[in-house]
Structure formats: structure tokens, C-alpha cells
C-alpha positions in Angstrom: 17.2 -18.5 12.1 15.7 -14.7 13.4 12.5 -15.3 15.0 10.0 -13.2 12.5 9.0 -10.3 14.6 5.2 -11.0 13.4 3.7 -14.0 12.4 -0.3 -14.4 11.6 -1.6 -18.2 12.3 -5.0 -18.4 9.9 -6.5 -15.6 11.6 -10.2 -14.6 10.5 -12.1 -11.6 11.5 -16.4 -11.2 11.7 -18.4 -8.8 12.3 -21.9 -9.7 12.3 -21.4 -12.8 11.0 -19.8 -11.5 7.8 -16.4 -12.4 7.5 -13.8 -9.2 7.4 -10.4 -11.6 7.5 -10.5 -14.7 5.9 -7.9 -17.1 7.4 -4.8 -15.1 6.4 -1.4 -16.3 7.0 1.3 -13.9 6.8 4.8 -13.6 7.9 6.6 -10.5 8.7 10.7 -10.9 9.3 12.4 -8.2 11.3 13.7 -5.4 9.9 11.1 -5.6 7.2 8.9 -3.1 5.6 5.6 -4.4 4.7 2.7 -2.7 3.0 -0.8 -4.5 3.2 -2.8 -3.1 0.1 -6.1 -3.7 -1.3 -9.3 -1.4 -2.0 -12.1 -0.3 0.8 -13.4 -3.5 2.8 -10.3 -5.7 1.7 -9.4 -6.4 5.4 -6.2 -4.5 5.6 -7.0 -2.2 8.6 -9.2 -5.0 10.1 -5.7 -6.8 10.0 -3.6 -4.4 11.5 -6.2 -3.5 14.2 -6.0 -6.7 15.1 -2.0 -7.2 14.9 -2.2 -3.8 17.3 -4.8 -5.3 20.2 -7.6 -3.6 19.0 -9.7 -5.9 18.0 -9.6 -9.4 18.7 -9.2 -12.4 16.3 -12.7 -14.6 16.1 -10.1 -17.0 14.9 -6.5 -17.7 14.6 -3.2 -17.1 16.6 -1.1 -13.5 16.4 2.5 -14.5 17.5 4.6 -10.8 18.4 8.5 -12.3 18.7 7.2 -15.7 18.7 5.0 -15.4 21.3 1.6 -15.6 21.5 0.0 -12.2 21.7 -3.6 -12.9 20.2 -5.1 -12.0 23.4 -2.8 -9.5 24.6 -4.2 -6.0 25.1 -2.7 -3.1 23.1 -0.8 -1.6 25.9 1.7 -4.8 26.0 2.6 -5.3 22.9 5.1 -2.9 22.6 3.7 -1.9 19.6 4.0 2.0 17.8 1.2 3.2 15.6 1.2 6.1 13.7 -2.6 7.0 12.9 -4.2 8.7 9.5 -5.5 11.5 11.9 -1.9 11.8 13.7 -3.8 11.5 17.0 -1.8 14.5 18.8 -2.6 15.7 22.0 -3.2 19.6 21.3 -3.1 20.8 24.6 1.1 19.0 24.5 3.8 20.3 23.3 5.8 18.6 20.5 8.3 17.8 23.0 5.7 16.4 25.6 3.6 14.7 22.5 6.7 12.9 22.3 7.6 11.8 26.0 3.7 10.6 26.5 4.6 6.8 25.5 7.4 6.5 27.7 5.7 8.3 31.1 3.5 5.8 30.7 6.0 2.9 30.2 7.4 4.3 33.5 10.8 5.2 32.0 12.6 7.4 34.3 12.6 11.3 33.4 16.4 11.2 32.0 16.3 8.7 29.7 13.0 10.3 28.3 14.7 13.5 27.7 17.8 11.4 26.0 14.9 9.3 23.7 12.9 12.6 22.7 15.7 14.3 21.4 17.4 11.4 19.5 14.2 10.9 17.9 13.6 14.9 17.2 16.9 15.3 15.8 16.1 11.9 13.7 12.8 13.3 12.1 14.4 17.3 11.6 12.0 18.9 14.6 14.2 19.5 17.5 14.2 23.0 17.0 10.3 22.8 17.5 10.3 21.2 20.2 7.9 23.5 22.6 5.3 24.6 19.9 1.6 23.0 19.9 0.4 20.8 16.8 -1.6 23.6 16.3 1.2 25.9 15.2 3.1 22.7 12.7 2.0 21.8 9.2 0.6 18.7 8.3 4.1 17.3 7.5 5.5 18.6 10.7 2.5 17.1 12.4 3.0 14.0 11.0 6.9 13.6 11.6 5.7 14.2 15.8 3.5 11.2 15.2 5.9 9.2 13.8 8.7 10.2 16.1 6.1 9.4 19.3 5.5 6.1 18.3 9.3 5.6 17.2 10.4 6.6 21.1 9.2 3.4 22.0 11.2 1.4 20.6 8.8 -0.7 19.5 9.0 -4.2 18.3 6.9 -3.6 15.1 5.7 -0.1 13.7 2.1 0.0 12.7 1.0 2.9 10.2 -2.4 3.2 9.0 -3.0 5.8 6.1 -0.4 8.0 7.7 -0.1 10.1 4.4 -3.1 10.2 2.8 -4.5 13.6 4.7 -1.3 15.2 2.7 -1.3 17.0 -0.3 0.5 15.1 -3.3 3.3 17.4 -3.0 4.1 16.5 0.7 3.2 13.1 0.4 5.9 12.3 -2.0 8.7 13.7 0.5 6.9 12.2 3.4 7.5 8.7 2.1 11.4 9.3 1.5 11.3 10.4 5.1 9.6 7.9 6.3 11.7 5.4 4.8 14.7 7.2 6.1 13.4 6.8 9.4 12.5 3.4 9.1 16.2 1.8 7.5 18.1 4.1 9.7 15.9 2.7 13.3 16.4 -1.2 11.6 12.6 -1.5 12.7 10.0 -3.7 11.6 7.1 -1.6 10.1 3.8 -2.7 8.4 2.1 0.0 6.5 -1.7 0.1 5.4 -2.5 2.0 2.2 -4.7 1.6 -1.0 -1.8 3.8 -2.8 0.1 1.5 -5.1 2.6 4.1 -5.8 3.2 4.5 -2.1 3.9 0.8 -1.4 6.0 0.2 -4.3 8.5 3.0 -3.2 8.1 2.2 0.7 7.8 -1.7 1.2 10.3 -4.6 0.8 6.8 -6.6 0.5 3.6 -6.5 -0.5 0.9 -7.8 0.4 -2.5 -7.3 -1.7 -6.3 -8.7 -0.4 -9.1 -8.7 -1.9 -12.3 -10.0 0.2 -10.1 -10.4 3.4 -8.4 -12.8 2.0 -4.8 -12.8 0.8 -4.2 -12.7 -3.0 -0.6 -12.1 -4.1 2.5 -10.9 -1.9 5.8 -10.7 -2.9 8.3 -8.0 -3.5 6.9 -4.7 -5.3 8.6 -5.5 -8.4 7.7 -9.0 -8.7 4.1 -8.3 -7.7 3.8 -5.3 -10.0 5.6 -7.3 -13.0 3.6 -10.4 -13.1 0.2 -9.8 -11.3 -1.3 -13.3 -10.6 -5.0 -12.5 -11.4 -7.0 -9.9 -13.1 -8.2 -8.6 -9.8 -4.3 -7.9 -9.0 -3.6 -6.7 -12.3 -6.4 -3.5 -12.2 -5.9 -2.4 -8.7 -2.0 -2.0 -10.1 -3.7 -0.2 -12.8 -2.9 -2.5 -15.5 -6.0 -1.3 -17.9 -5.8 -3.9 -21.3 -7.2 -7.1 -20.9 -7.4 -9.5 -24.1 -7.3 -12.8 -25.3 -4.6 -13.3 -27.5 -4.3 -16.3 -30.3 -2.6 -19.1 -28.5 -2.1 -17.3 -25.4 -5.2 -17.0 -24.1 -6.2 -14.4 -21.6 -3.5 -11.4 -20.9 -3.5 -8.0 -19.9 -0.5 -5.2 -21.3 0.6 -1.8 -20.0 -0.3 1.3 -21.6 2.8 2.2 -22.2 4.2 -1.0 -23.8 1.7 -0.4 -26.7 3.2 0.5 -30.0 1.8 3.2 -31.6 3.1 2.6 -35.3 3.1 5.7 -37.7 1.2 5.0 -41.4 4.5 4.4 -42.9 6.5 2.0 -40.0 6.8 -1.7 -40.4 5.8 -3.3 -37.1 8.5 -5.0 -35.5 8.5 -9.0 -34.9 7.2 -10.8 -32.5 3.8 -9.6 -31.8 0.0 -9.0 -33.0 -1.0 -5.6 -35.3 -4.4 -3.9 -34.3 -5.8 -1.2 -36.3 -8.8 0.9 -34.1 -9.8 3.9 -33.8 -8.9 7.0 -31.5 -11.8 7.7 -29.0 -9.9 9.8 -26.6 -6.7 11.6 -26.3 -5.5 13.2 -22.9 -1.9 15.3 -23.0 0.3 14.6 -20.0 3.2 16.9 -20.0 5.8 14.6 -21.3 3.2 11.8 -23.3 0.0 11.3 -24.6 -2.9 8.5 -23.3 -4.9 7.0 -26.2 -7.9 5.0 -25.8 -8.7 3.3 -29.0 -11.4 1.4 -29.8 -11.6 -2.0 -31.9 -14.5 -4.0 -32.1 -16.0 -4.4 -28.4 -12.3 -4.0 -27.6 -11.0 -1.4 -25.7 -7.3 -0.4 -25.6 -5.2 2.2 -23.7 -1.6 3.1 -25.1 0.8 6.1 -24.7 2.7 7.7 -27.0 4.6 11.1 -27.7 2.8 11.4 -30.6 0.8 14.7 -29.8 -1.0 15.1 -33.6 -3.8 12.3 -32.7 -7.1 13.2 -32.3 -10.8 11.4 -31.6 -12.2 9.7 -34.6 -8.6 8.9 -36.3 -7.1 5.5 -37.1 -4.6 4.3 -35.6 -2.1 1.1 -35.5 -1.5 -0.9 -32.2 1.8 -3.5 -32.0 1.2 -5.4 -29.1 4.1 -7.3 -28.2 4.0 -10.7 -27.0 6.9 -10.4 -25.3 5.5 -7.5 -22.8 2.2 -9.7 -22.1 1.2 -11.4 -19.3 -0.9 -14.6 -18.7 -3.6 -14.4 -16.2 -4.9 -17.2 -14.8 -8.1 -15.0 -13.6 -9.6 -15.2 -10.7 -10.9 -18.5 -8.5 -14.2 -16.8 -8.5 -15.8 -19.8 -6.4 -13.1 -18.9 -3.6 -14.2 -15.5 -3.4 -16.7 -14.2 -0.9 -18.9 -11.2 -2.7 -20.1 -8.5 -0.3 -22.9 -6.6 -1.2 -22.4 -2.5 -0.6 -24.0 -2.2 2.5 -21.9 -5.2 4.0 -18.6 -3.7 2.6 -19.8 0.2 3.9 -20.5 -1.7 7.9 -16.8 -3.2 7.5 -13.6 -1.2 8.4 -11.3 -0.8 5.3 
């Protein structure tokens, strides 16, 4: 069996005396892409900080190739990271932004010009090779980063918020890249992101936390499909939660709500709501409704561009599309107040 590149041992993170990481155990096999994901203060960069060196465990064991690293400093770890800020020198060129990592691994001067322009050729910049970072685009700036720490060759490949100073245009084709990168170099990469969009297309796992503790990983699809609390099911933005008869509590996509003309039978095999339209946004290629029933509120989508606020309207929720929540162990969870969450990294 292949030794899991990194393995976390119940490790726990303080600061202050308030609890970051709470005794997460986590598994990463080689070759993997993992995305740790969770709102501000969930632990997630704590954790990679302190899978990097950066900061040290107050508790727990960090095992690199199935060795114990926990105490290791950063610079032998043989670890890349690719930062939200990029983290170039300016003063470098592309070229020598690239070779830094292996001048000071000691790597003799051929085999660093062979390593910079395999990876410059692998991310599309060779032909920018003696330009400043002050003369690329954000997206050229970020490909540098990512081909420095790739140079390496590092064990694992560490990426903390690397997209989210792009604009939505550029962040959609720097994920495809970066995935490119990632399954044609076989490595091991852990991203941090609170983008659930991003970590569905990018990871083979994810891992969601809440309160630095872990509270669902699996693959994407299985994750997104059955969310095991409430908690899980609004950060995947899942918005209708309800208790139906004999089912007890569930919560049901937007866009796997009905929304049945005057005229049109519902079909079988699931409840009949009638509310009342309180908003109505146009999409482009569908409609968000947010009806109101009771002290009910539910969110569907539809094509149907003739509703407006203040009309009636039908809701089929099918049974078959809902999903049982068991809620959340709210004695196992650890509430921080704002200032604690604000004094903690994210």
C-alpha cells in the first residue's frame, strides 16, 4: 500500500487559548487533489500553515511521506506553496523568480536551467521568460508562482487562495490550468478556498470545517449531493430548509422545485405548496423565485419569465430530490464570538 504523502495525527491549533484546529485527522494519498473549504475562522489556512512549517501544532503529529515532520521547519519539507499574493520577487525576472527555490536547494546551475524551462514551457510563459512581474498580468503572475513552487518538485503542493485576487473571468481559466498542471506533474496538492465552485471543479476531495473541526469530506459530488448537516448544506448554498410530513427535517435545491402552471397536474410522489411570489430576479437563461408561505420561505427556479411580486404560485416538492439532515451536534461545536473569529487566521 502507497505511503499517503500527508497524514494529520489529531492535530489542534491555539491561539490565546482559543482553539483554531480542533483535533483533525485527515489523510491525503499521493497524487491527490484536496480542497480544504469552510468560511472565515474555520481553520483551513491555520491547517495548511501548519502542514507547511509555519506554525507549529500545540497538539498532534504531521507525518510528510510517513515521517514525522511536526517539528520540521518549512525549509525541509520539500514543500511548494503558491500564496494568494503570488509572493514574487519584483526586482527578478520571470526566469530568475523561477530558479530562486532551487539556488537555494543548492542544485547546480544546469539542471536549474533544464527545471525552469520544463516548467515555463508547462505553464505557457517561456517566451516571457526575462520580463519583471511588473510587466505580466495577474494570470501571468500567477502561472510564475505556480511554476516556482512546481520547480521543486515538491512532495505536496500547498495553495492558499491562489485565485481569489482574479477577476471571475480569469479565474475560471486559471482553475483548468491549474488542474492541467497538477494531473500532468502527478503531484499531491491541497488547495485552501471558501469557493465551492472552485473546489468542486479542482479537487478529488473535499474537505469542509466548520469551528476547526472537520465536518464532512468526501468526493465533491458525494459531498455536494448529500450534505451531512445543515451547516454543510448552506455553505454549498443549498437555501430550502423544511420539515416535511414523515420525513422530518430536509433541505431541496432551487432548482429541483416545480413550479406548476394554474392548469398542470402535479406529478406523483411529492408535497403541493401554494405561496406567494415575493421576489423574482432574471438570470439570462432562468428565473429565481422566492415565495413565501406561512413563516416559510422557499427559493425555486423556473423559465417561467411572466411572474411577478405579489402573485400565487404552485410549488411541487419532490420527495425524491430531498434530503435528510440530521442537523448539527450543536453540543460538539465550539461558538466563537466575532472578535475571537476576526484575531484567528481564516
Amino acid at each position: 500500500m502507497t505511503t499517503p504523502v500527508v497524514q494529520l495525527q489529531s492535530i489542534t491549533r491555539e491561539f490565546s487559548g482559543t482553539v483554531a484546529v480542533d483535533s483533525i485527522d485527515l489523510t491525503v494519498p499521493r497524487g491527490e487533489f484536496t480542497a480544504l473549504l469552510g468560511p472565515s475562522g474555520c481553520g483551513k489556512t491555520t491547517t495548511l500553515r501548519m502542514i507547511a512549517g509555519f506554525l507549529e501544532p500545540t497538539g498532534g503529529t504531521i507525518l510528510l511521506d510517513g515521517k514525522d515532520a511536526t517539528t520540521l521547519p518549512p525549509e525541509r519539507r520539500n514543500i511548494g506553496m503558491v500564496f494568494q499574493s503570488y509572493a514574487l520577487f519584483p526586482h527578478l525576472t520571470v526566469e530568475k523568480n523561477v530558479a530562486f527555490g532551487l539556488r537555494m536547494r543548492g542544485v547546480l546551475a544546469a539542471e536549474i536551467r533544464t527545471r525552469v524551462a520544463e516548467v515555463l514551457d508547462l505553464v505557457g510563459l517561456a517566451h516571457l521568460a526575462g520580463r519583471k512581474p511588473r510587466q505580466l498580468s495577474g494570470g501571468q503572475q500567477q502561472r510564475v508562482a505556480l511554476a516556482r513552487a512546481v520547480a521543486i518538485r515538491p512532495s505536496v503542493l500547498l495553495l492558499d487562495e491562489p485565485l481569489s485576487n482574479l477577476d471571475a473571468r480569469l479565474r475560471v481559466q486559471m482553475r483548468q490550468e491549474l488542474l492541467r498542471v497538477q494531473r500532468e506533474t502527478g503531484l499531491t496538492a491541497i488547495l485552501v478556498t471558501h469557493d465551492q465552485e472552485e473546489a468542486l471543479e479542482l479537487a478529488d476531495s473535499m474537505v469542509i470545517l466548520d469551528h476547526g473541526r472537520i465536518v464532512q469530506q468526501g468526493p465533491p459530488r458525494e459531498v455536494f449531493q448529500t450534505p451531512a448537516t445543515r451547516f454543510v448544506a448552506e455553505f454549498l448554498g443549498y437555501e430550502n430548509f423544511l420539515d416535511l410530513p414523515g420525513r422530518g427535517p430536509v433541505t431541496i435545491r432551487p432548482e429541483h422545485i416545480g413550479v406548476l402552471g394554474p392548469d398542470r397536474e402535479p406529478p406523483a410522489g411529492g408535497e403541493v405548496i401554494d405561496a406567494t411570489v415575493t421576489a423574482v430576479r432574471f438570470r439570462g437563461t432562468d428565473v429565481a423565485v422566492t415565495a413565501t408561505t406561512g413563516d416559510r420561505i422557499l427559493h425555486a427556479v423556473t423559465t417561467d419569465d411572466t411572474l411577478r411580486a405579489g402573485a400565487p404560485i404552485r410549488l411541487h416538492l419532490p420527495h425524491a430530490q430531498a434530503i435528510p439532515l440530521p442537523g448539527d451536534d450543536g453540543d460538539a461545536r465550539r461558538d466563537l464570538s466575532d472578535s475571537d473569529r476576526q484575531e484567528l487566521p481564516a
